[in-house]
Backbone of each chain as ProteinMPNN parsed JSONL, in Angstrom:
{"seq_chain_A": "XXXXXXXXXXXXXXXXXXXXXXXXXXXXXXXXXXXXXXXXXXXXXXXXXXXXXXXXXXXXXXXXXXXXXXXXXXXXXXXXXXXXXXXXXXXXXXXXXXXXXXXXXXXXXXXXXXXXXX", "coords_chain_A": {"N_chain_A": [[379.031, 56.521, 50.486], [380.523, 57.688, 53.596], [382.164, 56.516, 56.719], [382.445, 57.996, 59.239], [383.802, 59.679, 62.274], [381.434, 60.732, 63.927], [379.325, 59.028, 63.208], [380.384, 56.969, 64.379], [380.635, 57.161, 66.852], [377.936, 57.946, 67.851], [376.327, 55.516, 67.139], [377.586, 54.099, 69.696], [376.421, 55.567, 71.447], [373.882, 54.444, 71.285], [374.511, 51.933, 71.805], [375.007, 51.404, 74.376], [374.215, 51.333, 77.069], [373.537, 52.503, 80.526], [372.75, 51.143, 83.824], [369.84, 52.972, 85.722], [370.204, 54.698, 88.661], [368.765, 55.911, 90.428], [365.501, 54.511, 91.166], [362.992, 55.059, 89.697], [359.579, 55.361, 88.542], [359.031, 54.716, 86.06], [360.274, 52.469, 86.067], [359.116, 50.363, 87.018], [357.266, 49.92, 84.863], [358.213, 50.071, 82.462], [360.173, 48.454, 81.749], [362.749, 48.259, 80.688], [363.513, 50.639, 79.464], [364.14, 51.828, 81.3], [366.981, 53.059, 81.747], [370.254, 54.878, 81.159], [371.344, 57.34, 79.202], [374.485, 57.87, 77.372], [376.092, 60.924, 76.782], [376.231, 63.352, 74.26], [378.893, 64.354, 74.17], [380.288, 62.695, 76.082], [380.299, 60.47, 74.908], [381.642, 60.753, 72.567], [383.951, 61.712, 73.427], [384.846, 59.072, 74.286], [384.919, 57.571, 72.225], [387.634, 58.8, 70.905], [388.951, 58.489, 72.892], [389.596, 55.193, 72.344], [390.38, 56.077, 70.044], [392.973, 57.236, 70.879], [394.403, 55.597, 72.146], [394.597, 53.079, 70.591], [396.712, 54.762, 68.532], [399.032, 55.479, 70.418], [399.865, 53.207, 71.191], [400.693, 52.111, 68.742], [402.377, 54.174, 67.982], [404.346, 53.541, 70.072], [405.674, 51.704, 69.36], [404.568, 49.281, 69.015], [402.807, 46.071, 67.805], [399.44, 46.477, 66.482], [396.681, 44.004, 67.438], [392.978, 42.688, 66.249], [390.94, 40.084, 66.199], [389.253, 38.845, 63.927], [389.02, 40.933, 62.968], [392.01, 43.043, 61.89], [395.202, 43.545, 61.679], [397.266, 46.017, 63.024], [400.426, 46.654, 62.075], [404.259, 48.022, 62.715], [406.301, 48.981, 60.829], [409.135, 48.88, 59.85], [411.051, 51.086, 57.397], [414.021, 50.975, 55.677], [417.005, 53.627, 55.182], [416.893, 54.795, 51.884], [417.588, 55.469, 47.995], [416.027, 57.406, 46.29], [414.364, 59.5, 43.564], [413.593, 62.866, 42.988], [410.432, 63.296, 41.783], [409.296, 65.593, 39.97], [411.632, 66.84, 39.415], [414.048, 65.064, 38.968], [415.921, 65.047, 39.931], [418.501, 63.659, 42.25], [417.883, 62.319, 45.645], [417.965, 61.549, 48.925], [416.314, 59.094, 50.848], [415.209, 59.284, 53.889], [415.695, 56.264, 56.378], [412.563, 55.531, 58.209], [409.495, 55.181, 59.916], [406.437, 53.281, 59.664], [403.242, 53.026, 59.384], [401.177, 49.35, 58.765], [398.101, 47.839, 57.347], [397.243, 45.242, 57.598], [394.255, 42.683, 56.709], [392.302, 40.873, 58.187], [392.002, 37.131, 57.564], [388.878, 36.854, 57.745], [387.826, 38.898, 57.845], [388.624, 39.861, 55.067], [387.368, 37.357, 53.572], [384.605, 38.155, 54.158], [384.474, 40.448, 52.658], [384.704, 40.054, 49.887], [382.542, 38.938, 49.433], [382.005, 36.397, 51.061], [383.36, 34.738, 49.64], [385.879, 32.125, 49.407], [389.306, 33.32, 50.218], [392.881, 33.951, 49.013]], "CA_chain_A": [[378.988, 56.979, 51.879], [381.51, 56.916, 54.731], [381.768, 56.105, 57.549], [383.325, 58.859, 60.061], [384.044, 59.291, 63.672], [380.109, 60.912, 64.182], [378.543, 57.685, 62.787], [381.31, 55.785, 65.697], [379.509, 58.062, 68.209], [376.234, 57.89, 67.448], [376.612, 54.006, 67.695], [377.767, 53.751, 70.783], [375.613, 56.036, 72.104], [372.789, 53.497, 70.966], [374.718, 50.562, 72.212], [375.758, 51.88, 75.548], [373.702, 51.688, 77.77], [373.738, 52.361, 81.461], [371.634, 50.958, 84.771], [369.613, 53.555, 86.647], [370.494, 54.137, 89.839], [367.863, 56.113, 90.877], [364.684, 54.12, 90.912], [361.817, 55.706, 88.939], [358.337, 55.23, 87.862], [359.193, 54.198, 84.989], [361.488, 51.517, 86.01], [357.875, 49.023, 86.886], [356.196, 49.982, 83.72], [359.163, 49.624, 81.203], [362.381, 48.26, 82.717], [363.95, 48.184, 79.264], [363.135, 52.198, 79.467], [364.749, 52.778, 82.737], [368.52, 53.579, 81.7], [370.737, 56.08, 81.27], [372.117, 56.893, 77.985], [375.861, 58.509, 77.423], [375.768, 62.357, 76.474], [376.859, 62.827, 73.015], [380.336, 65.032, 74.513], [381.169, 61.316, 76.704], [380.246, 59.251, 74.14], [382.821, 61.62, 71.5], [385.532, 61.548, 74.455], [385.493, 57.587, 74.807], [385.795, 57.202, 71.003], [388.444, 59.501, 70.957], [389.809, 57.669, 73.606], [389.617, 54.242, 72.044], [391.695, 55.488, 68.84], [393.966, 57.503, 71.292], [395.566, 54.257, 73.095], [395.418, 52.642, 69.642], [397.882, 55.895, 68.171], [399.601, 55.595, 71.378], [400.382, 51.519, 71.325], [401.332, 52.214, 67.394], [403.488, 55.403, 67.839], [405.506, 53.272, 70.92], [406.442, 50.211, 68.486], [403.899, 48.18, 69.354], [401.644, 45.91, 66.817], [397.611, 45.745, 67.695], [395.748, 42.676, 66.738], [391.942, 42.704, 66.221], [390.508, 39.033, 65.948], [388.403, 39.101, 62.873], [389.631, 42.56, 61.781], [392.701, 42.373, 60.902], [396.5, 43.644, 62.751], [398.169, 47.065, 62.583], [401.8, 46.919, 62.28], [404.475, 49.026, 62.334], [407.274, 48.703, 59.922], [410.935, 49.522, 59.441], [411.769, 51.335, 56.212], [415.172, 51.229, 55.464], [416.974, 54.621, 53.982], [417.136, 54.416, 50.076], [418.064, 56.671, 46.773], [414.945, 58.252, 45.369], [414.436, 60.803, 42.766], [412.023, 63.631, 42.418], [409.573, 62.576, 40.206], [409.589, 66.392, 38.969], [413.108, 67.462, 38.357], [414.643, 64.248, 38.154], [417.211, 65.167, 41.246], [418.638, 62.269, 43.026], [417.862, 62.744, 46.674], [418.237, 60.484, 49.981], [414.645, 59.089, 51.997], [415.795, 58.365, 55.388], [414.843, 55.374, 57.274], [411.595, 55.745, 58.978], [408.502, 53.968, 60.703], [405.127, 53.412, 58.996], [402.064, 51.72, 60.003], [400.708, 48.872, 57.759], [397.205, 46.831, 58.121], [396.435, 43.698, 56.785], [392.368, 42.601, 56.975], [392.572, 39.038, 58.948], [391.03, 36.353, 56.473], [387.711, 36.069, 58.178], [387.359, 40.162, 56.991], [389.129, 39.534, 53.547], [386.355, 36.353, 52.889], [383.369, 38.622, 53.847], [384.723, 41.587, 51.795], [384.736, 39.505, 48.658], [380.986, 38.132, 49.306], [382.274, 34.857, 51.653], [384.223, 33.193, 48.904], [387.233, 32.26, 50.2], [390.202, 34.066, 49.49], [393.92, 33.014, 48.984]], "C_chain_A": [[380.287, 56.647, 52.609], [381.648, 57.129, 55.81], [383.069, 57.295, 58.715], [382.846, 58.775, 61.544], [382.593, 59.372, 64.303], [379.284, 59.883, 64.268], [379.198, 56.774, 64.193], [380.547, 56.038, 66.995], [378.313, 58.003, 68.636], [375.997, 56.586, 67.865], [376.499, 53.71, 69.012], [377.227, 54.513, 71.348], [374.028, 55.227, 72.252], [372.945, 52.049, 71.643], [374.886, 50.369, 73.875], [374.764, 51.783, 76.695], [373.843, 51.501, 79.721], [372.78, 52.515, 82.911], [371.352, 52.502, 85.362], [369.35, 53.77, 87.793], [369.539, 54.369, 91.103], [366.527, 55.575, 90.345], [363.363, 54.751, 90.708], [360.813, 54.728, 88.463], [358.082, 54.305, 86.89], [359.588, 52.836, 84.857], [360.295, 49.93, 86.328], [357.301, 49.045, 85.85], [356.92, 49.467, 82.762], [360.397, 49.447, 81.688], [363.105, 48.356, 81.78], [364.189, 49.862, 79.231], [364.09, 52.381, 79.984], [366.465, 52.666, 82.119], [369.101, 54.804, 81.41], [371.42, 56.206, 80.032], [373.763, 57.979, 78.086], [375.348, 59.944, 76.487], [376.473, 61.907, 75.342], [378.671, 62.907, 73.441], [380.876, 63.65, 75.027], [381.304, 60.492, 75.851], [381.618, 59.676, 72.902], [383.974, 61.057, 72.362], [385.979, 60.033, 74.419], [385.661, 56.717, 73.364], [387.13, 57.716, 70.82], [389.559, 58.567, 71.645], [390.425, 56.338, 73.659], [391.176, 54.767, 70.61], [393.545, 56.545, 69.509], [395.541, 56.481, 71.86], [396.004, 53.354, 71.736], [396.626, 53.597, 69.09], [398.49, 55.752, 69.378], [400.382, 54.263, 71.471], [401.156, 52.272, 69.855], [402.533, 53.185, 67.491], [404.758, 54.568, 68.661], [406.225, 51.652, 70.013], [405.845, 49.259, 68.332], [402.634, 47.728, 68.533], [400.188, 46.293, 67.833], [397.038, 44.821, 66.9], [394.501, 43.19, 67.169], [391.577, 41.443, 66.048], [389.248, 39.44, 64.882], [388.238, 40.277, 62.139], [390.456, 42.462, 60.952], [393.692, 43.411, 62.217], [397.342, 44.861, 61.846], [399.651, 46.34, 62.856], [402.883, 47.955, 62.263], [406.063, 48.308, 62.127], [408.358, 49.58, 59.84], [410.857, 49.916, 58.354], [413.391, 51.784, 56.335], [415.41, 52.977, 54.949], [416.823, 54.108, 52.776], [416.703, 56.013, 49.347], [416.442, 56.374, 46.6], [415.346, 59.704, 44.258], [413.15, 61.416, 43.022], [411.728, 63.437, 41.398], [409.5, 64.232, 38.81], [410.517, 67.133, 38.504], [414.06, 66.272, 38.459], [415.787, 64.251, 39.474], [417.087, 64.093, 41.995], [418.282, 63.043, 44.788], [417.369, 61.681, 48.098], [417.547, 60.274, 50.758], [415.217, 58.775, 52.942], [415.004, 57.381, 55.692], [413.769, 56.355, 57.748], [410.155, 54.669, 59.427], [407.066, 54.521, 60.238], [404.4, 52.28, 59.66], [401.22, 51.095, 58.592], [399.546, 47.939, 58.331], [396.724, 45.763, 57.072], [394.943, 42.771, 57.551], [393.141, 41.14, 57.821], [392.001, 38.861, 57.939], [389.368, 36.488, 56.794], [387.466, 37.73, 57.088], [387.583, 40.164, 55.105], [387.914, 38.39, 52.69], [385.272, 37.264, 52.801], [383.324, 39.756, 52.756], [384.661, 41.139, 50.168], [383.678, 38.363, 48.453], [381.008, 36.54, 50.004], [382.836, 33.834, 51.111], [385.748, 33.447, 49.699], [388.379, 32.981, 49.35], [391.53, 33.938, 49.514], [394.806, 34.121, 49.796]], "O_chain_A": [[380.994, 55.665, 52.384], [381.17, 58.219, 56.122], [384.294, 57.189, 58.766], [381.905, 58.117, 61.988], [382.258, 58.472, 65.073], [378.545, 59.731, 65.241], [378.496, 56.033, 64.882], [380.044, 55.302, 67.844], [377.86, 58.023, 69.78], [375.455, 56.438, 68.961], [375.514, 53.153, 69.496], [377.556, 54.215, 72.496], [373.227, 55.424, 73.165], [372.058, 51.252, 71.948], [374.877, 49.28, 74.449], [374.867, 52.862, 77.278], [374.226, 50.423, 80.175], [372.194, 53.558, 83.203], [372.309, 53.26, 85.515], [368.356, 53.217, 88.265], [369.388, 53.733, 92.147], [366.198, 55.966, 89.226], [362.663, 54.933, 91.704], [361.049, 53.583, 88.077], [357.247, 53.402, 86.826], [359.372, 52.124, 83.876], [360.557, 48.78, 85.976], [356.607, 48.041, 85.687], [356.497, 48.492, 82.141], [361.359, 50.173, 81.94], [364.294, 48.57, 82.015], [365.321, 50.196, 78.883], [365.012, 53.004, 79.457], [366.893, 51.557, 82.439], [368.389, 55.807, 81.42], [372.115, 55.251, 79.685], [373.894, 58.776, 79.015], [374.414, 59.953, 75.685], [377.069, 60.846, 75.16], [379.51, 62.037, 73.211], [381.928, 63.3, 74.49], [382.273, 59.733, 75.837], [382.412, 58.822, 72.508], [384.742, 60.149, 72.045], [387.161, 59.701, 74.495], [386.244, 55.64, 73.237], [387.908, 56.816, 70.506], [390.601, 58.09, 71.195], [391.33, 56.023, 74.432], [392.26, 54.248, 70.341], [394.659, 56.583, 68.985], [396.768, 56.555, 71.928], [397.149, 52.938, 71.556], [397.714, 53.045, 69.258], [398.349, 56.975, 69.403], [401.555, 54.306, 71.842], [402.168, 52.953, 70.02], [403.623, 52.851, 67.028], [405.917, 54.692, 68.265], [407.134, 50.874, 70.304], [406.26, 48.32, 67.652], [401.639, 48.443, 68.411], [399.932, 46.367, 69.035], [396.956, 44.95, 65.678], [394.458, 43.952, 68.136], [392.261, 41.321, 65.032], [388.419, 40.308, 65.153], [387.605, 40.564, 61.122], [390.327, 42.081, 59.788], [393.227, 43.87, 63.26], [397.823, 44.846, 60.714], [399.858, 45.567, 63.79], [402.48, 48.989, 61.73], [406.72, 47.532, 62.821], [408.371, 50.809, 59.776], [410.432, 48.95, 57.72], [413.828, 52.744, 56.971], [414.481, 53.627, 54.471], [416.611, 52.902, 52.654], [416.067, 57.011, 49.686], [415.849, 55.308, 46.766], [416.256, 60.533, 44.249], [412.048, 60.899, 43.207], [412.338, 63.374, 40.33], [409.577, 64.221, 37.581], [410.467, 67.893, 37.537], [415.122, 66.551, 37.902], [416.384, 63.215, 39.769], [416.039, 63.579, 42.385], [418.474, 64.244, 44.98], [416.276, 61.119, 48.032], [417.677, 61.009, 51.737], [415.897, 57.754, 52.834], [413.803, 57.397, 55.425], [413.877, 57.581, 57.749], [410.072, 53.477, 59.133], [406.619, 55.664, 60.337], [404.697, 51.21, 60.19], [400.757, 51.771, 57.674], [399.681, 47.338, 59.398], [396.015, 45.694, 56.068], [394.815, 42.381, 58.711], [394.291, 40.705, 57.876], [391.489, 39.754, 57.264], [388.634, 36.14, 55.869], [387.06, 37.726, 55.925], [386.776, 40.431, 54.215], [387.621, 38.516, 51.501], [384.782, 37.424, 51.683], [382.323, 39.969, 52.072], [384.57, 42.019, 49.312], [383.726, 37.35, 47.755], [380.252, 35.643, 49.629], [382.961, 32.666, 51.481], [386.371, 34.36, 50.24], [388.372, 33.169, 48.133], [391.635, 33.603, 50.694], [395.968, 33.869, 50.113]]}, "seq_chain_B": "XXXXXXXXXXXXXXXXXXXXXXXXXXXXXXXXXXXXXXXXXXXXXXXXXXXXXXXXXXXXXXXXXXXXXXXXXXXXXXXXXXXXXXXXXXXXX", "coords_chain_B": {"N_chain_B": [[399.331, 44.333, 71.158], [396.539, 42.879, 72.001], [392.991, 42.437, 71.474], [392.06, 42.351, 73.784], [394.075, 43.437, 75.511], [393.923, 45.669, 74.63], [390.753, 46.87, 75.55], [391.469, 46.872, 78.045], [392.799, 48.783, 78.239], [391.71, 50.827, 77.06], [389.61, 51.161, 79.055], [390.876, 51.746, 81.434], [391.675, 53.897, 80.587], [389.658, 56.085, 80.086], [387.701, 55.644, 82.228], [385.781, 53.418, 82.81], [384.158, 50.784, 83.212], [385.098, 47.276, 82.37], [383.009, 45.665, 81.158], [381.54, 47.641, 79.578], [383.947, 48.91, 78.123], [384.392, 46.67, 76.766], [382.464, 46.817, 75.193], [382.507, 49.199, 73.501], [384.318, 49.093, 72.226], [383.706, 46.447, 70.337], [381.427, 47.427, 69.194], [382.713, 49.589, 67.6], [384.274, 48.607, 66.168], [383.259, 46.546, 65.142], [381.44, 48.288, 63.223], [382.968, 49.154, 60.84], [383.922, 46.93, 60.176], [381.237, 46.55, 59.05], [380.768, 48.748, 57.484], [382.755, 48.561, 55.637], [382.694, 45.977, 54.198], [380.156, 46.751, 52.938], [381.403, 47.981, 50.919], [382.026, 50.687, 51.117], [384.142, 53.346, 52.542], [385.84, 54.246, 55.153], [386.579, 56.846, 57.575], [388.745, 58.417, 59.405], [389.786, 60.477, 60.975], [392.887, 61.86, 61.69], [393.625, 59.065, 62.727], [393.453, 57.355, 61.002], [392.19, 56.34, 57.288], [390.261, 53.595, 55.733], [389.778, 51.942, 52.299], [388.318, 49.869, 50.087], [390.21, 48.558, 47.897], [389.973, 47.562, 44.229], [391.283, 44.06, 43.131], [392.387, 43.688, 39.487], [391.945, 40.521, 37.911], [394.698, 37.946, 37.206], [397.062, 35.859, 35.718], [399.006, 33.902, 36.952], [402.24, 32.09, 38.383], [402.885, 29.303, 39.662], [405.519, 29.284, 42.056], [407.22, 27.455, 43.1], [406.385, 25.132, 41.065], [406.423, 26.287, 39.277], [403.883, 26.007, 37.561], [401.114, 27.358, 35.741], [398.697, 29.492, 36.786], [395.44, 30.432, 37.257], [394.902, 33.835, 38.958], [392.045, 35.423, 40.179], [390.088, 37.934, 40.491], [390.047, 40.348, 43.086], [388.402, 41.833, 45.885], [390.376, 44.247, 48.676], [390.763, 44.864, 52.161], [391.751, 48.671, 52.307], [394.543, 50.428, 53.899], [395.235, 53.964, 54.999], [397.571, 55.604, 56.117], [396.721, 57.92, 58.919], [397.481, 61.574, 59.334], [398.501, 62.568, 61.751], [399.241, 60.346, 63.106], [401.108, 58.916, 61.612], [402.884, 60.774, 61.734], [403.375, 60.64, 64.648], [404.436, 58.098, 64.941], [406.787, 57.831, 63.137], [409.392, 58.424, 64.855], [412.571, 59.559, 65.355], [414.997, 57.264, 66.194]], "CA_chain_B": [[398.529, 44.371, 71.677], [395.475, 42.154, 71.387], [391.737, 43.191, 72.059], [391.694, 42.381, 75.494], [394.689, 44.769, 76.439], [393.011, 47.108, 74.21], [389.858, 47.026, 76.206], [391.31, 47.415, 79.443], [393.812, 49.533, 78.501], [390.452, 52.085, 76.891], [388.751, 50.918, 80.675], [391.286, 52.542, 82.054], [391.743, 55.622, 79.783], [388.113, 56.718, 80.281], [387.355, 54.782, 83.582], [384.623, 52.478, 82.181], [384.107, 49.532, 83.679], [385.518, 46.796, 81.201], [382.371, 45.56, 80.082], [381.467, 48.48, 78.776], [384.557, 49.21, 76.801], [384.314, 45.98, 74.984], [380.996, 46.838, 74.168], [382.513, 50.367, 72.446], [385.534, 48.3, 71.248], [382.792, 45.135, 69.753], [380.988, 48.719, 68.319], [383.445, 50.908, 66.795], [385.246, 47.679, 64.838], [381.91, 45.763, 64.153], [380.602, 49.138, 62.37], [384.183, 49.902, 60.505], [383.767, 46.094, 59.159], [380.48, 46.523, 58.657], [381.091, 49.384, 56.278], [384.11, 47.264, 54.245], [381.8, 44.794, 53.476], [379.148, 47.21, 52.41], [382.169, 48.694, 50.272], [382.238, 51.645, 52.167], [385.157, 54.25, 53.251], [386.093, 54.643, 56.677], [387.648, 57.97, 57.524], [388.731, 58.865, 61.076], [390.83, 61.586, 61.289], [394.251, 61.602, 63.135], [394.005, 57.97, 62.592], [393.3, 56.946, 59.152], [391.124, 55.539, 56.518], [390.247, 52.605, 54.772], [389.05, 51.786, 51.496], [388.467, 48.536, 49.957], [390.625, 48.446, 46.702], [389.643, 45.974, 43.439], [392.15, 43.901, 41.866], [391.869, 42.72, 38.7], [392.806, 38.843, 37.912], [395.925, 37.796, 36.376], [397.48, 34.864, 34.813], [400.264, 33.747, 37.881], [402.806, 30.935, 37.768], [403.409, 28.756, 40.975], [406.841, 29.329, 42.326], [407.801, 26.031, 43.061], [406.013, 24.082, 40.484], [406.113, 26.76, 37.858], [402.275, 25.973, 36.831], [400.242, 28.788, 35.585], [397.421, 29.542, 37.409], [394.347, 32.191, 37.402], [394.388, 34.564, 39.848], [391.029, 35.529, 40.504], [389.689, 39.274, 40.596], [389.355, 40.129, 44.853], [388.825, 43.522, 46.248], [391.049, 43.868, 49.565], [390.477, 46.719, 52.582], [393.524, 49.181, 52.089], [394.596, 51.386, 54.859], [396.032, 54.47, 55.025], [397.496, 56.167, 58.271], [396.415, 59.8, 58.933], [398.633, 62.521, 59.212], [399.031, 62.687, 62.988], [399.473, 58.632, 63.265], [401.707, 58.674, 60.751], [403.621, 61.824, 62.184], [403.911, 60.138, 65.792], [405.032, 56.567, 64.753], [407.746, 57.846, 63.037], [410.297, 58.714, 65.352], [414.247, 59.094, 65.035], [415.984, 56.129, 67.408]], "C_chain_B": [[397.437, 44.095, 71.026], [394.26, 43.03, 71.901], [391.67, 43.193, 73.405], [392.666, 43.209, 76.107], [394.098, 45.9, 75.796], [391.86, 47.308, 74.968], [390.034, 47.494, 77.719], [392.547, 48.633, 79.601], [392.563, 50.968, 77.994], [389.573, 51.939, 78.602], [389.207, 52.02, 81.104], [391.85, 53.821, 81.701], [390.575, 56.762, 80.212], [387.372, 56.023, 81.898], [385.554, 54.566, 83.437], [384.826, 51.445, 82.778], [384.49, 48.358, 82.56], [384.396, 45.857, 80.117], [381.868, 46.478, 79.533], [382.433, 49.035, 77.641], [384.985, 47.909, 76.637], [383.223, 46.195, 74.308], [381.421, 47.916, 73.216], [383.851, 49.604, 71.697], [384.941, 47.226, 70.165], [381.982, 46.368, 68.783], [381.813, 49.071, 67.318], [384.353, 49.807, 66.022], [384.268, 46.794, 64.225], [381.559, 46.837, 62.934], [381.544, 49.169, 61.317], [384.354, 48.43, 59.703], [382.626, 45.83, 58.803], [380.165, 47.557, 57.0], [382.119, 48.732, 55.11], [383.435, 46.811, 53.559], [380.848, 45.349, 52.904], [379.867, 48.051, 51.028], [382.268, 49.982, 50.573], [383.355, 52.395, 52.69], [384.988, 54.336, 54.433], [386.998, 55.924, 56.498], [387.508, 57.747, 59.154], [390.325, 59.611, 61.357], [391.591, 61.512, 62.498], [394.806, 60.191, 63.041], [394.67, 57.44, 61.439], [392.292, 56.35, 58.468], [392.001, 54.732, 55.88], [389.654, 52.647, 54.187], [389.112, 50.534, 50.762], [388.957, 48.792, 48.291], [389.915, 46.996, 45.588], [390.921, 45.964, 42.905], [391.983, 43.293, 41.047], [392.894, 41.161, 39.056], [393.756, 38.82, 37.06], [396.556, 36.207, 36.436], [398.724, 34.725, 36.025], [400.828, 32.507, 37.677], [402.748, 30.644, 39.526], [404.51, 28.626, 41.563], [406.995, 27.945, 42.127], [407.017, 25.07, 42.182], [406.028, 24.384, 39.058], [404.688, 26.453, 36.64], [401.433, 27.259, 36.672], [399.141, 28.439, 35.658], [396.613, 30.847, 37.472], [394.027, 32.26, 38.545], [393.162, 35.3, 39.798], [390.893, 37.391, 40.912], [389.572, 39.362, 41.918], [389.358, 41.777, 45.237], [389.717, 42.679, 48.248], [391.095, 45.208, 50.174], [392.394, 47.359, 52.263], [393.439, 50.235, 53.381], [395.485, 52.577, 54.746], [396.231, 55.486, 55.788], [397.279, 57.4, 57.921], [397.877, 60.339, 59.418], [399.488, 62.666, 60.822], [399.347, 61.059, 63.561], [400.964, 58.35, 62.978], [403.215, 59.297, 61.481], [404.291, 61.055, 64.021], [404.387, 59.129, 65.721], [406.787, 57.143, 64.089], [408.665, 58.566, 63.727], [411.612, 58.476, 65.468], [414.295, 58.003, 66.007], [416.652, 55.853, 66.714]], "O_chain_B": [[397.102, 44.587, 69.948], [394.388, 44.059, 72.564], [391.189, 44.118, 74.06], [392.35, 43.76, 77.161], [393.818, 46.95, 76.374], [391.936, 48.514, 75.204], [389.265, 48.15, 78.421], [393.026, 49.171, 80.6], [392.63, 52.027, 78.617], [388.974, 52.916, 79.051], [388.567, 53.062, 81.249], [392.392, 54.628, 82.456], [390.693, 57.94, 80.549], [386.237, 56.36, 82.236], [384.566, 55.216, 83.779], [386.019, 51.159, 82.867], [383.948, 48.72, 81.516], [384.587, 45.472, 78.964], [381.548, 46.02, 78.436], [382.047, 49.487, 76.563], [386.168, 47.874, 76.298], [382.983, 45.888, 73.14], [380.909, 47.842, 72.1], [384.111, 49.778, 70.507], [385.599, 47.078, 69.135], [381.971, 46.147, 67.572], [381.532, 48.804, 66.149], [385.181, 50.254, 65.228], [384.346, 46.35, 63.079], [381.401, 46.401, 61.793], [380.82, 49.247, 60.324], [384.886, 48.53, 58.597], [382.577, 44.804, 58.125], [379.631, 47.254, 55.933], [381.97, 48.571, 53.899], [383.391, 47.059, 52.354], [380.331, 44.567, 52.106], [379.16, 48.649, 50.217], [383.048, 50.406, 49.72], [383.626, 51.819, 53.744], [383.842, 54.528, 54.84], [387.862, 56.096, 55.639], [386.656, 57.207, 59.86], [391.441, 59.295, 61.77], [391.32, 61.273, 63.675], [396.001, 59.935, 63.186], [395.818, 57.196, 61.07], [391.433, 55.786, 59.146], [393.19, 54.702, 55.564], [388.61, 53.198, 54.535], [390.236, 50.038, 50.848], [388.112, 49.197, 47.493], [389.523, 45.889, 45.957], [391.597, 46.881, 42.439], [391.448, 42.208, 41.27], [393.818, 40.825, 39.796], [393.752, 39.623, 36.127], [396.333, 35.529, 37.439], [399.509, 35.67, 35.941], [400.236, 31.716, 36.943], [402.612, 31.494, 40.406], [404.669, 27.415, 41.719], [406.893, 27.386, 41.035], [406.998, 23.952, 42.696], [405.85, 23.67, 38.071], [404.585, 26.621, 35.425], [401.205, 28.041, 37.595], [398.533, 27.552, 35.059], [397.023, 31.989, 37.68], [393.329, 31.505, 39.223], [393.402, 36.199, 38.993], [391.73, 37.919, 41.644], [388.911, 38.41, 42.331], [390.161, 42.65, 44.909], [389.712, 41.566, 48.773], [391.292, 46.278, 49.597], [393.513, 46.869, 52.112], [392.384, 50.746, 53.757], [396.622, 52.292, 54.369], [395.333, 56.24, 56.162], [397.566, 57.922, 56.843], [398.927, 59.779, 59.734], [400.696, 62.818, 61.001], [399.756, 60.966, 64.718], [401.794, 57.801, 63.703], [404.252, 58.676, 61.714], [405.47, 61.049, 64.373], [405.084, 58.975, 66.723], [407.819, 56.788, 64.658], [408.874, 59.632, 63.146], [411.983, 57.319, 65.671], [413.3, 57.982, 66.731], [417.561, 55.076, 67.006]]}, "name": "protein", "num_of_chains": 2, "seq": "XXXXXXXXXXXXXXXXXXXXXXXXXXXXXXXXXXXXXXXXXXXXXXXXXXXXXXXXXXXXXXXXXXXXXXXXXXXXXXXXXXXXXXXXXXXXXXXXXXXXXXXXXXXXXXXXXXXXXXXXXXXXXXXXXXXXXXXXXXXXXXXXXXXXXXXXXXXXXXXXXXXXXXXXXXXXXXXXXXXXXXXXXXXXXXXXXXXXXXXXXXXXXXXXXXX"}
């Protein structure tokens, strides 16, 4: 299985919840009831919008840390000689800027069943 | 940028009040290591996926002591940026 932006949506449409402002019926019988939930279209837009500012921090130079995730970076590559792998022709990669992520440890221990990991 | 400018910097993208976007920020990275750990792919287009690679173990020496030591089999998440991530980070300067 995996895990795509729908599943991100869906989530937070479950997690989200918001007071109602208009007081209903409902709101003496089941107060846990009475809220308001996010449409699916807002709930899409404010994921969207979460990995927009991350692509937006990353594109301007700037790392992001996650505490217990783990920390995008974004990395210098130098130029350097390459060949094509299928005719063998020498040919020149320019510098350029890549993003790299390394898990934090706490993710790296649970990912390998809580043993610790070096 | 740490979680907390990330949170108020999504607040103020979507004009959420800021406990609410840590609750979709505490969401959308709880679920994304909830899948890792379940061994699980993440995709998210534009961005990128992760997948948790295995490596095997191998026979390593200790730099400075030159002792050979077993490295231990570990899987480890791998990331890899999407096409439009990828495409906006790299820019000439």
């Amino acid at each position: 299985m995996t895990l795509t932006k729908s599943d991100l949506v869906q989530d937070v449409r479950d997690k989200l919840r918001f007071k109602n402002r208009r007081k209903s019926k409902q709101h003496f019988l089941f107060p846990e009831m009475d809220c308001v939930f996010l449409s699916r279209k807002r709930a899409s837009e404010i994921v969207d919008g979460l990995f927009e500012v991350l692509k937006r921090t990353l594109a301007s130079g700037e790392d992001v840390r996650i505490p217990g995730f783990g920390k995008f970076q974004v990395k210098f590559k130098w130029p350097r000689k390459g060949r094509n792998p299928q005719t063998g022709e020498m040919i020149i990669l320019r510098s350029r800027r890549t993003i790299s992520f390394r898990a934090s440890r706490k993710l790296r221990e649970k990912i390998n069943g809580g043993a610790p990991s070096p | 940028m740490n979680k907390s400018q990330l949170i108020e910097a999504l607040a103020k993208e979507e004009n959420l009040p800021l406990k609410k976007a840590e609750e979709v920020v505490n969401t959308v990275f709880g679920d994304m290591e909830k899948a890792l750990v379940r061994g699980e792919r993440v995709e998210i287009r534009g961005f990128g996926s992760f997948k948790v690679k295995h490596y095997d173990g191998y026979k390593g020496r200790n730099p400075k002591t030159g002792e050979v030591i077993d490295v231990a089999p570990k899987k480890l998440p791998f990331f890899k940026v999407g096409k439009e991530l990828k495409e906006r980070a790299d820019v000439e300067y």
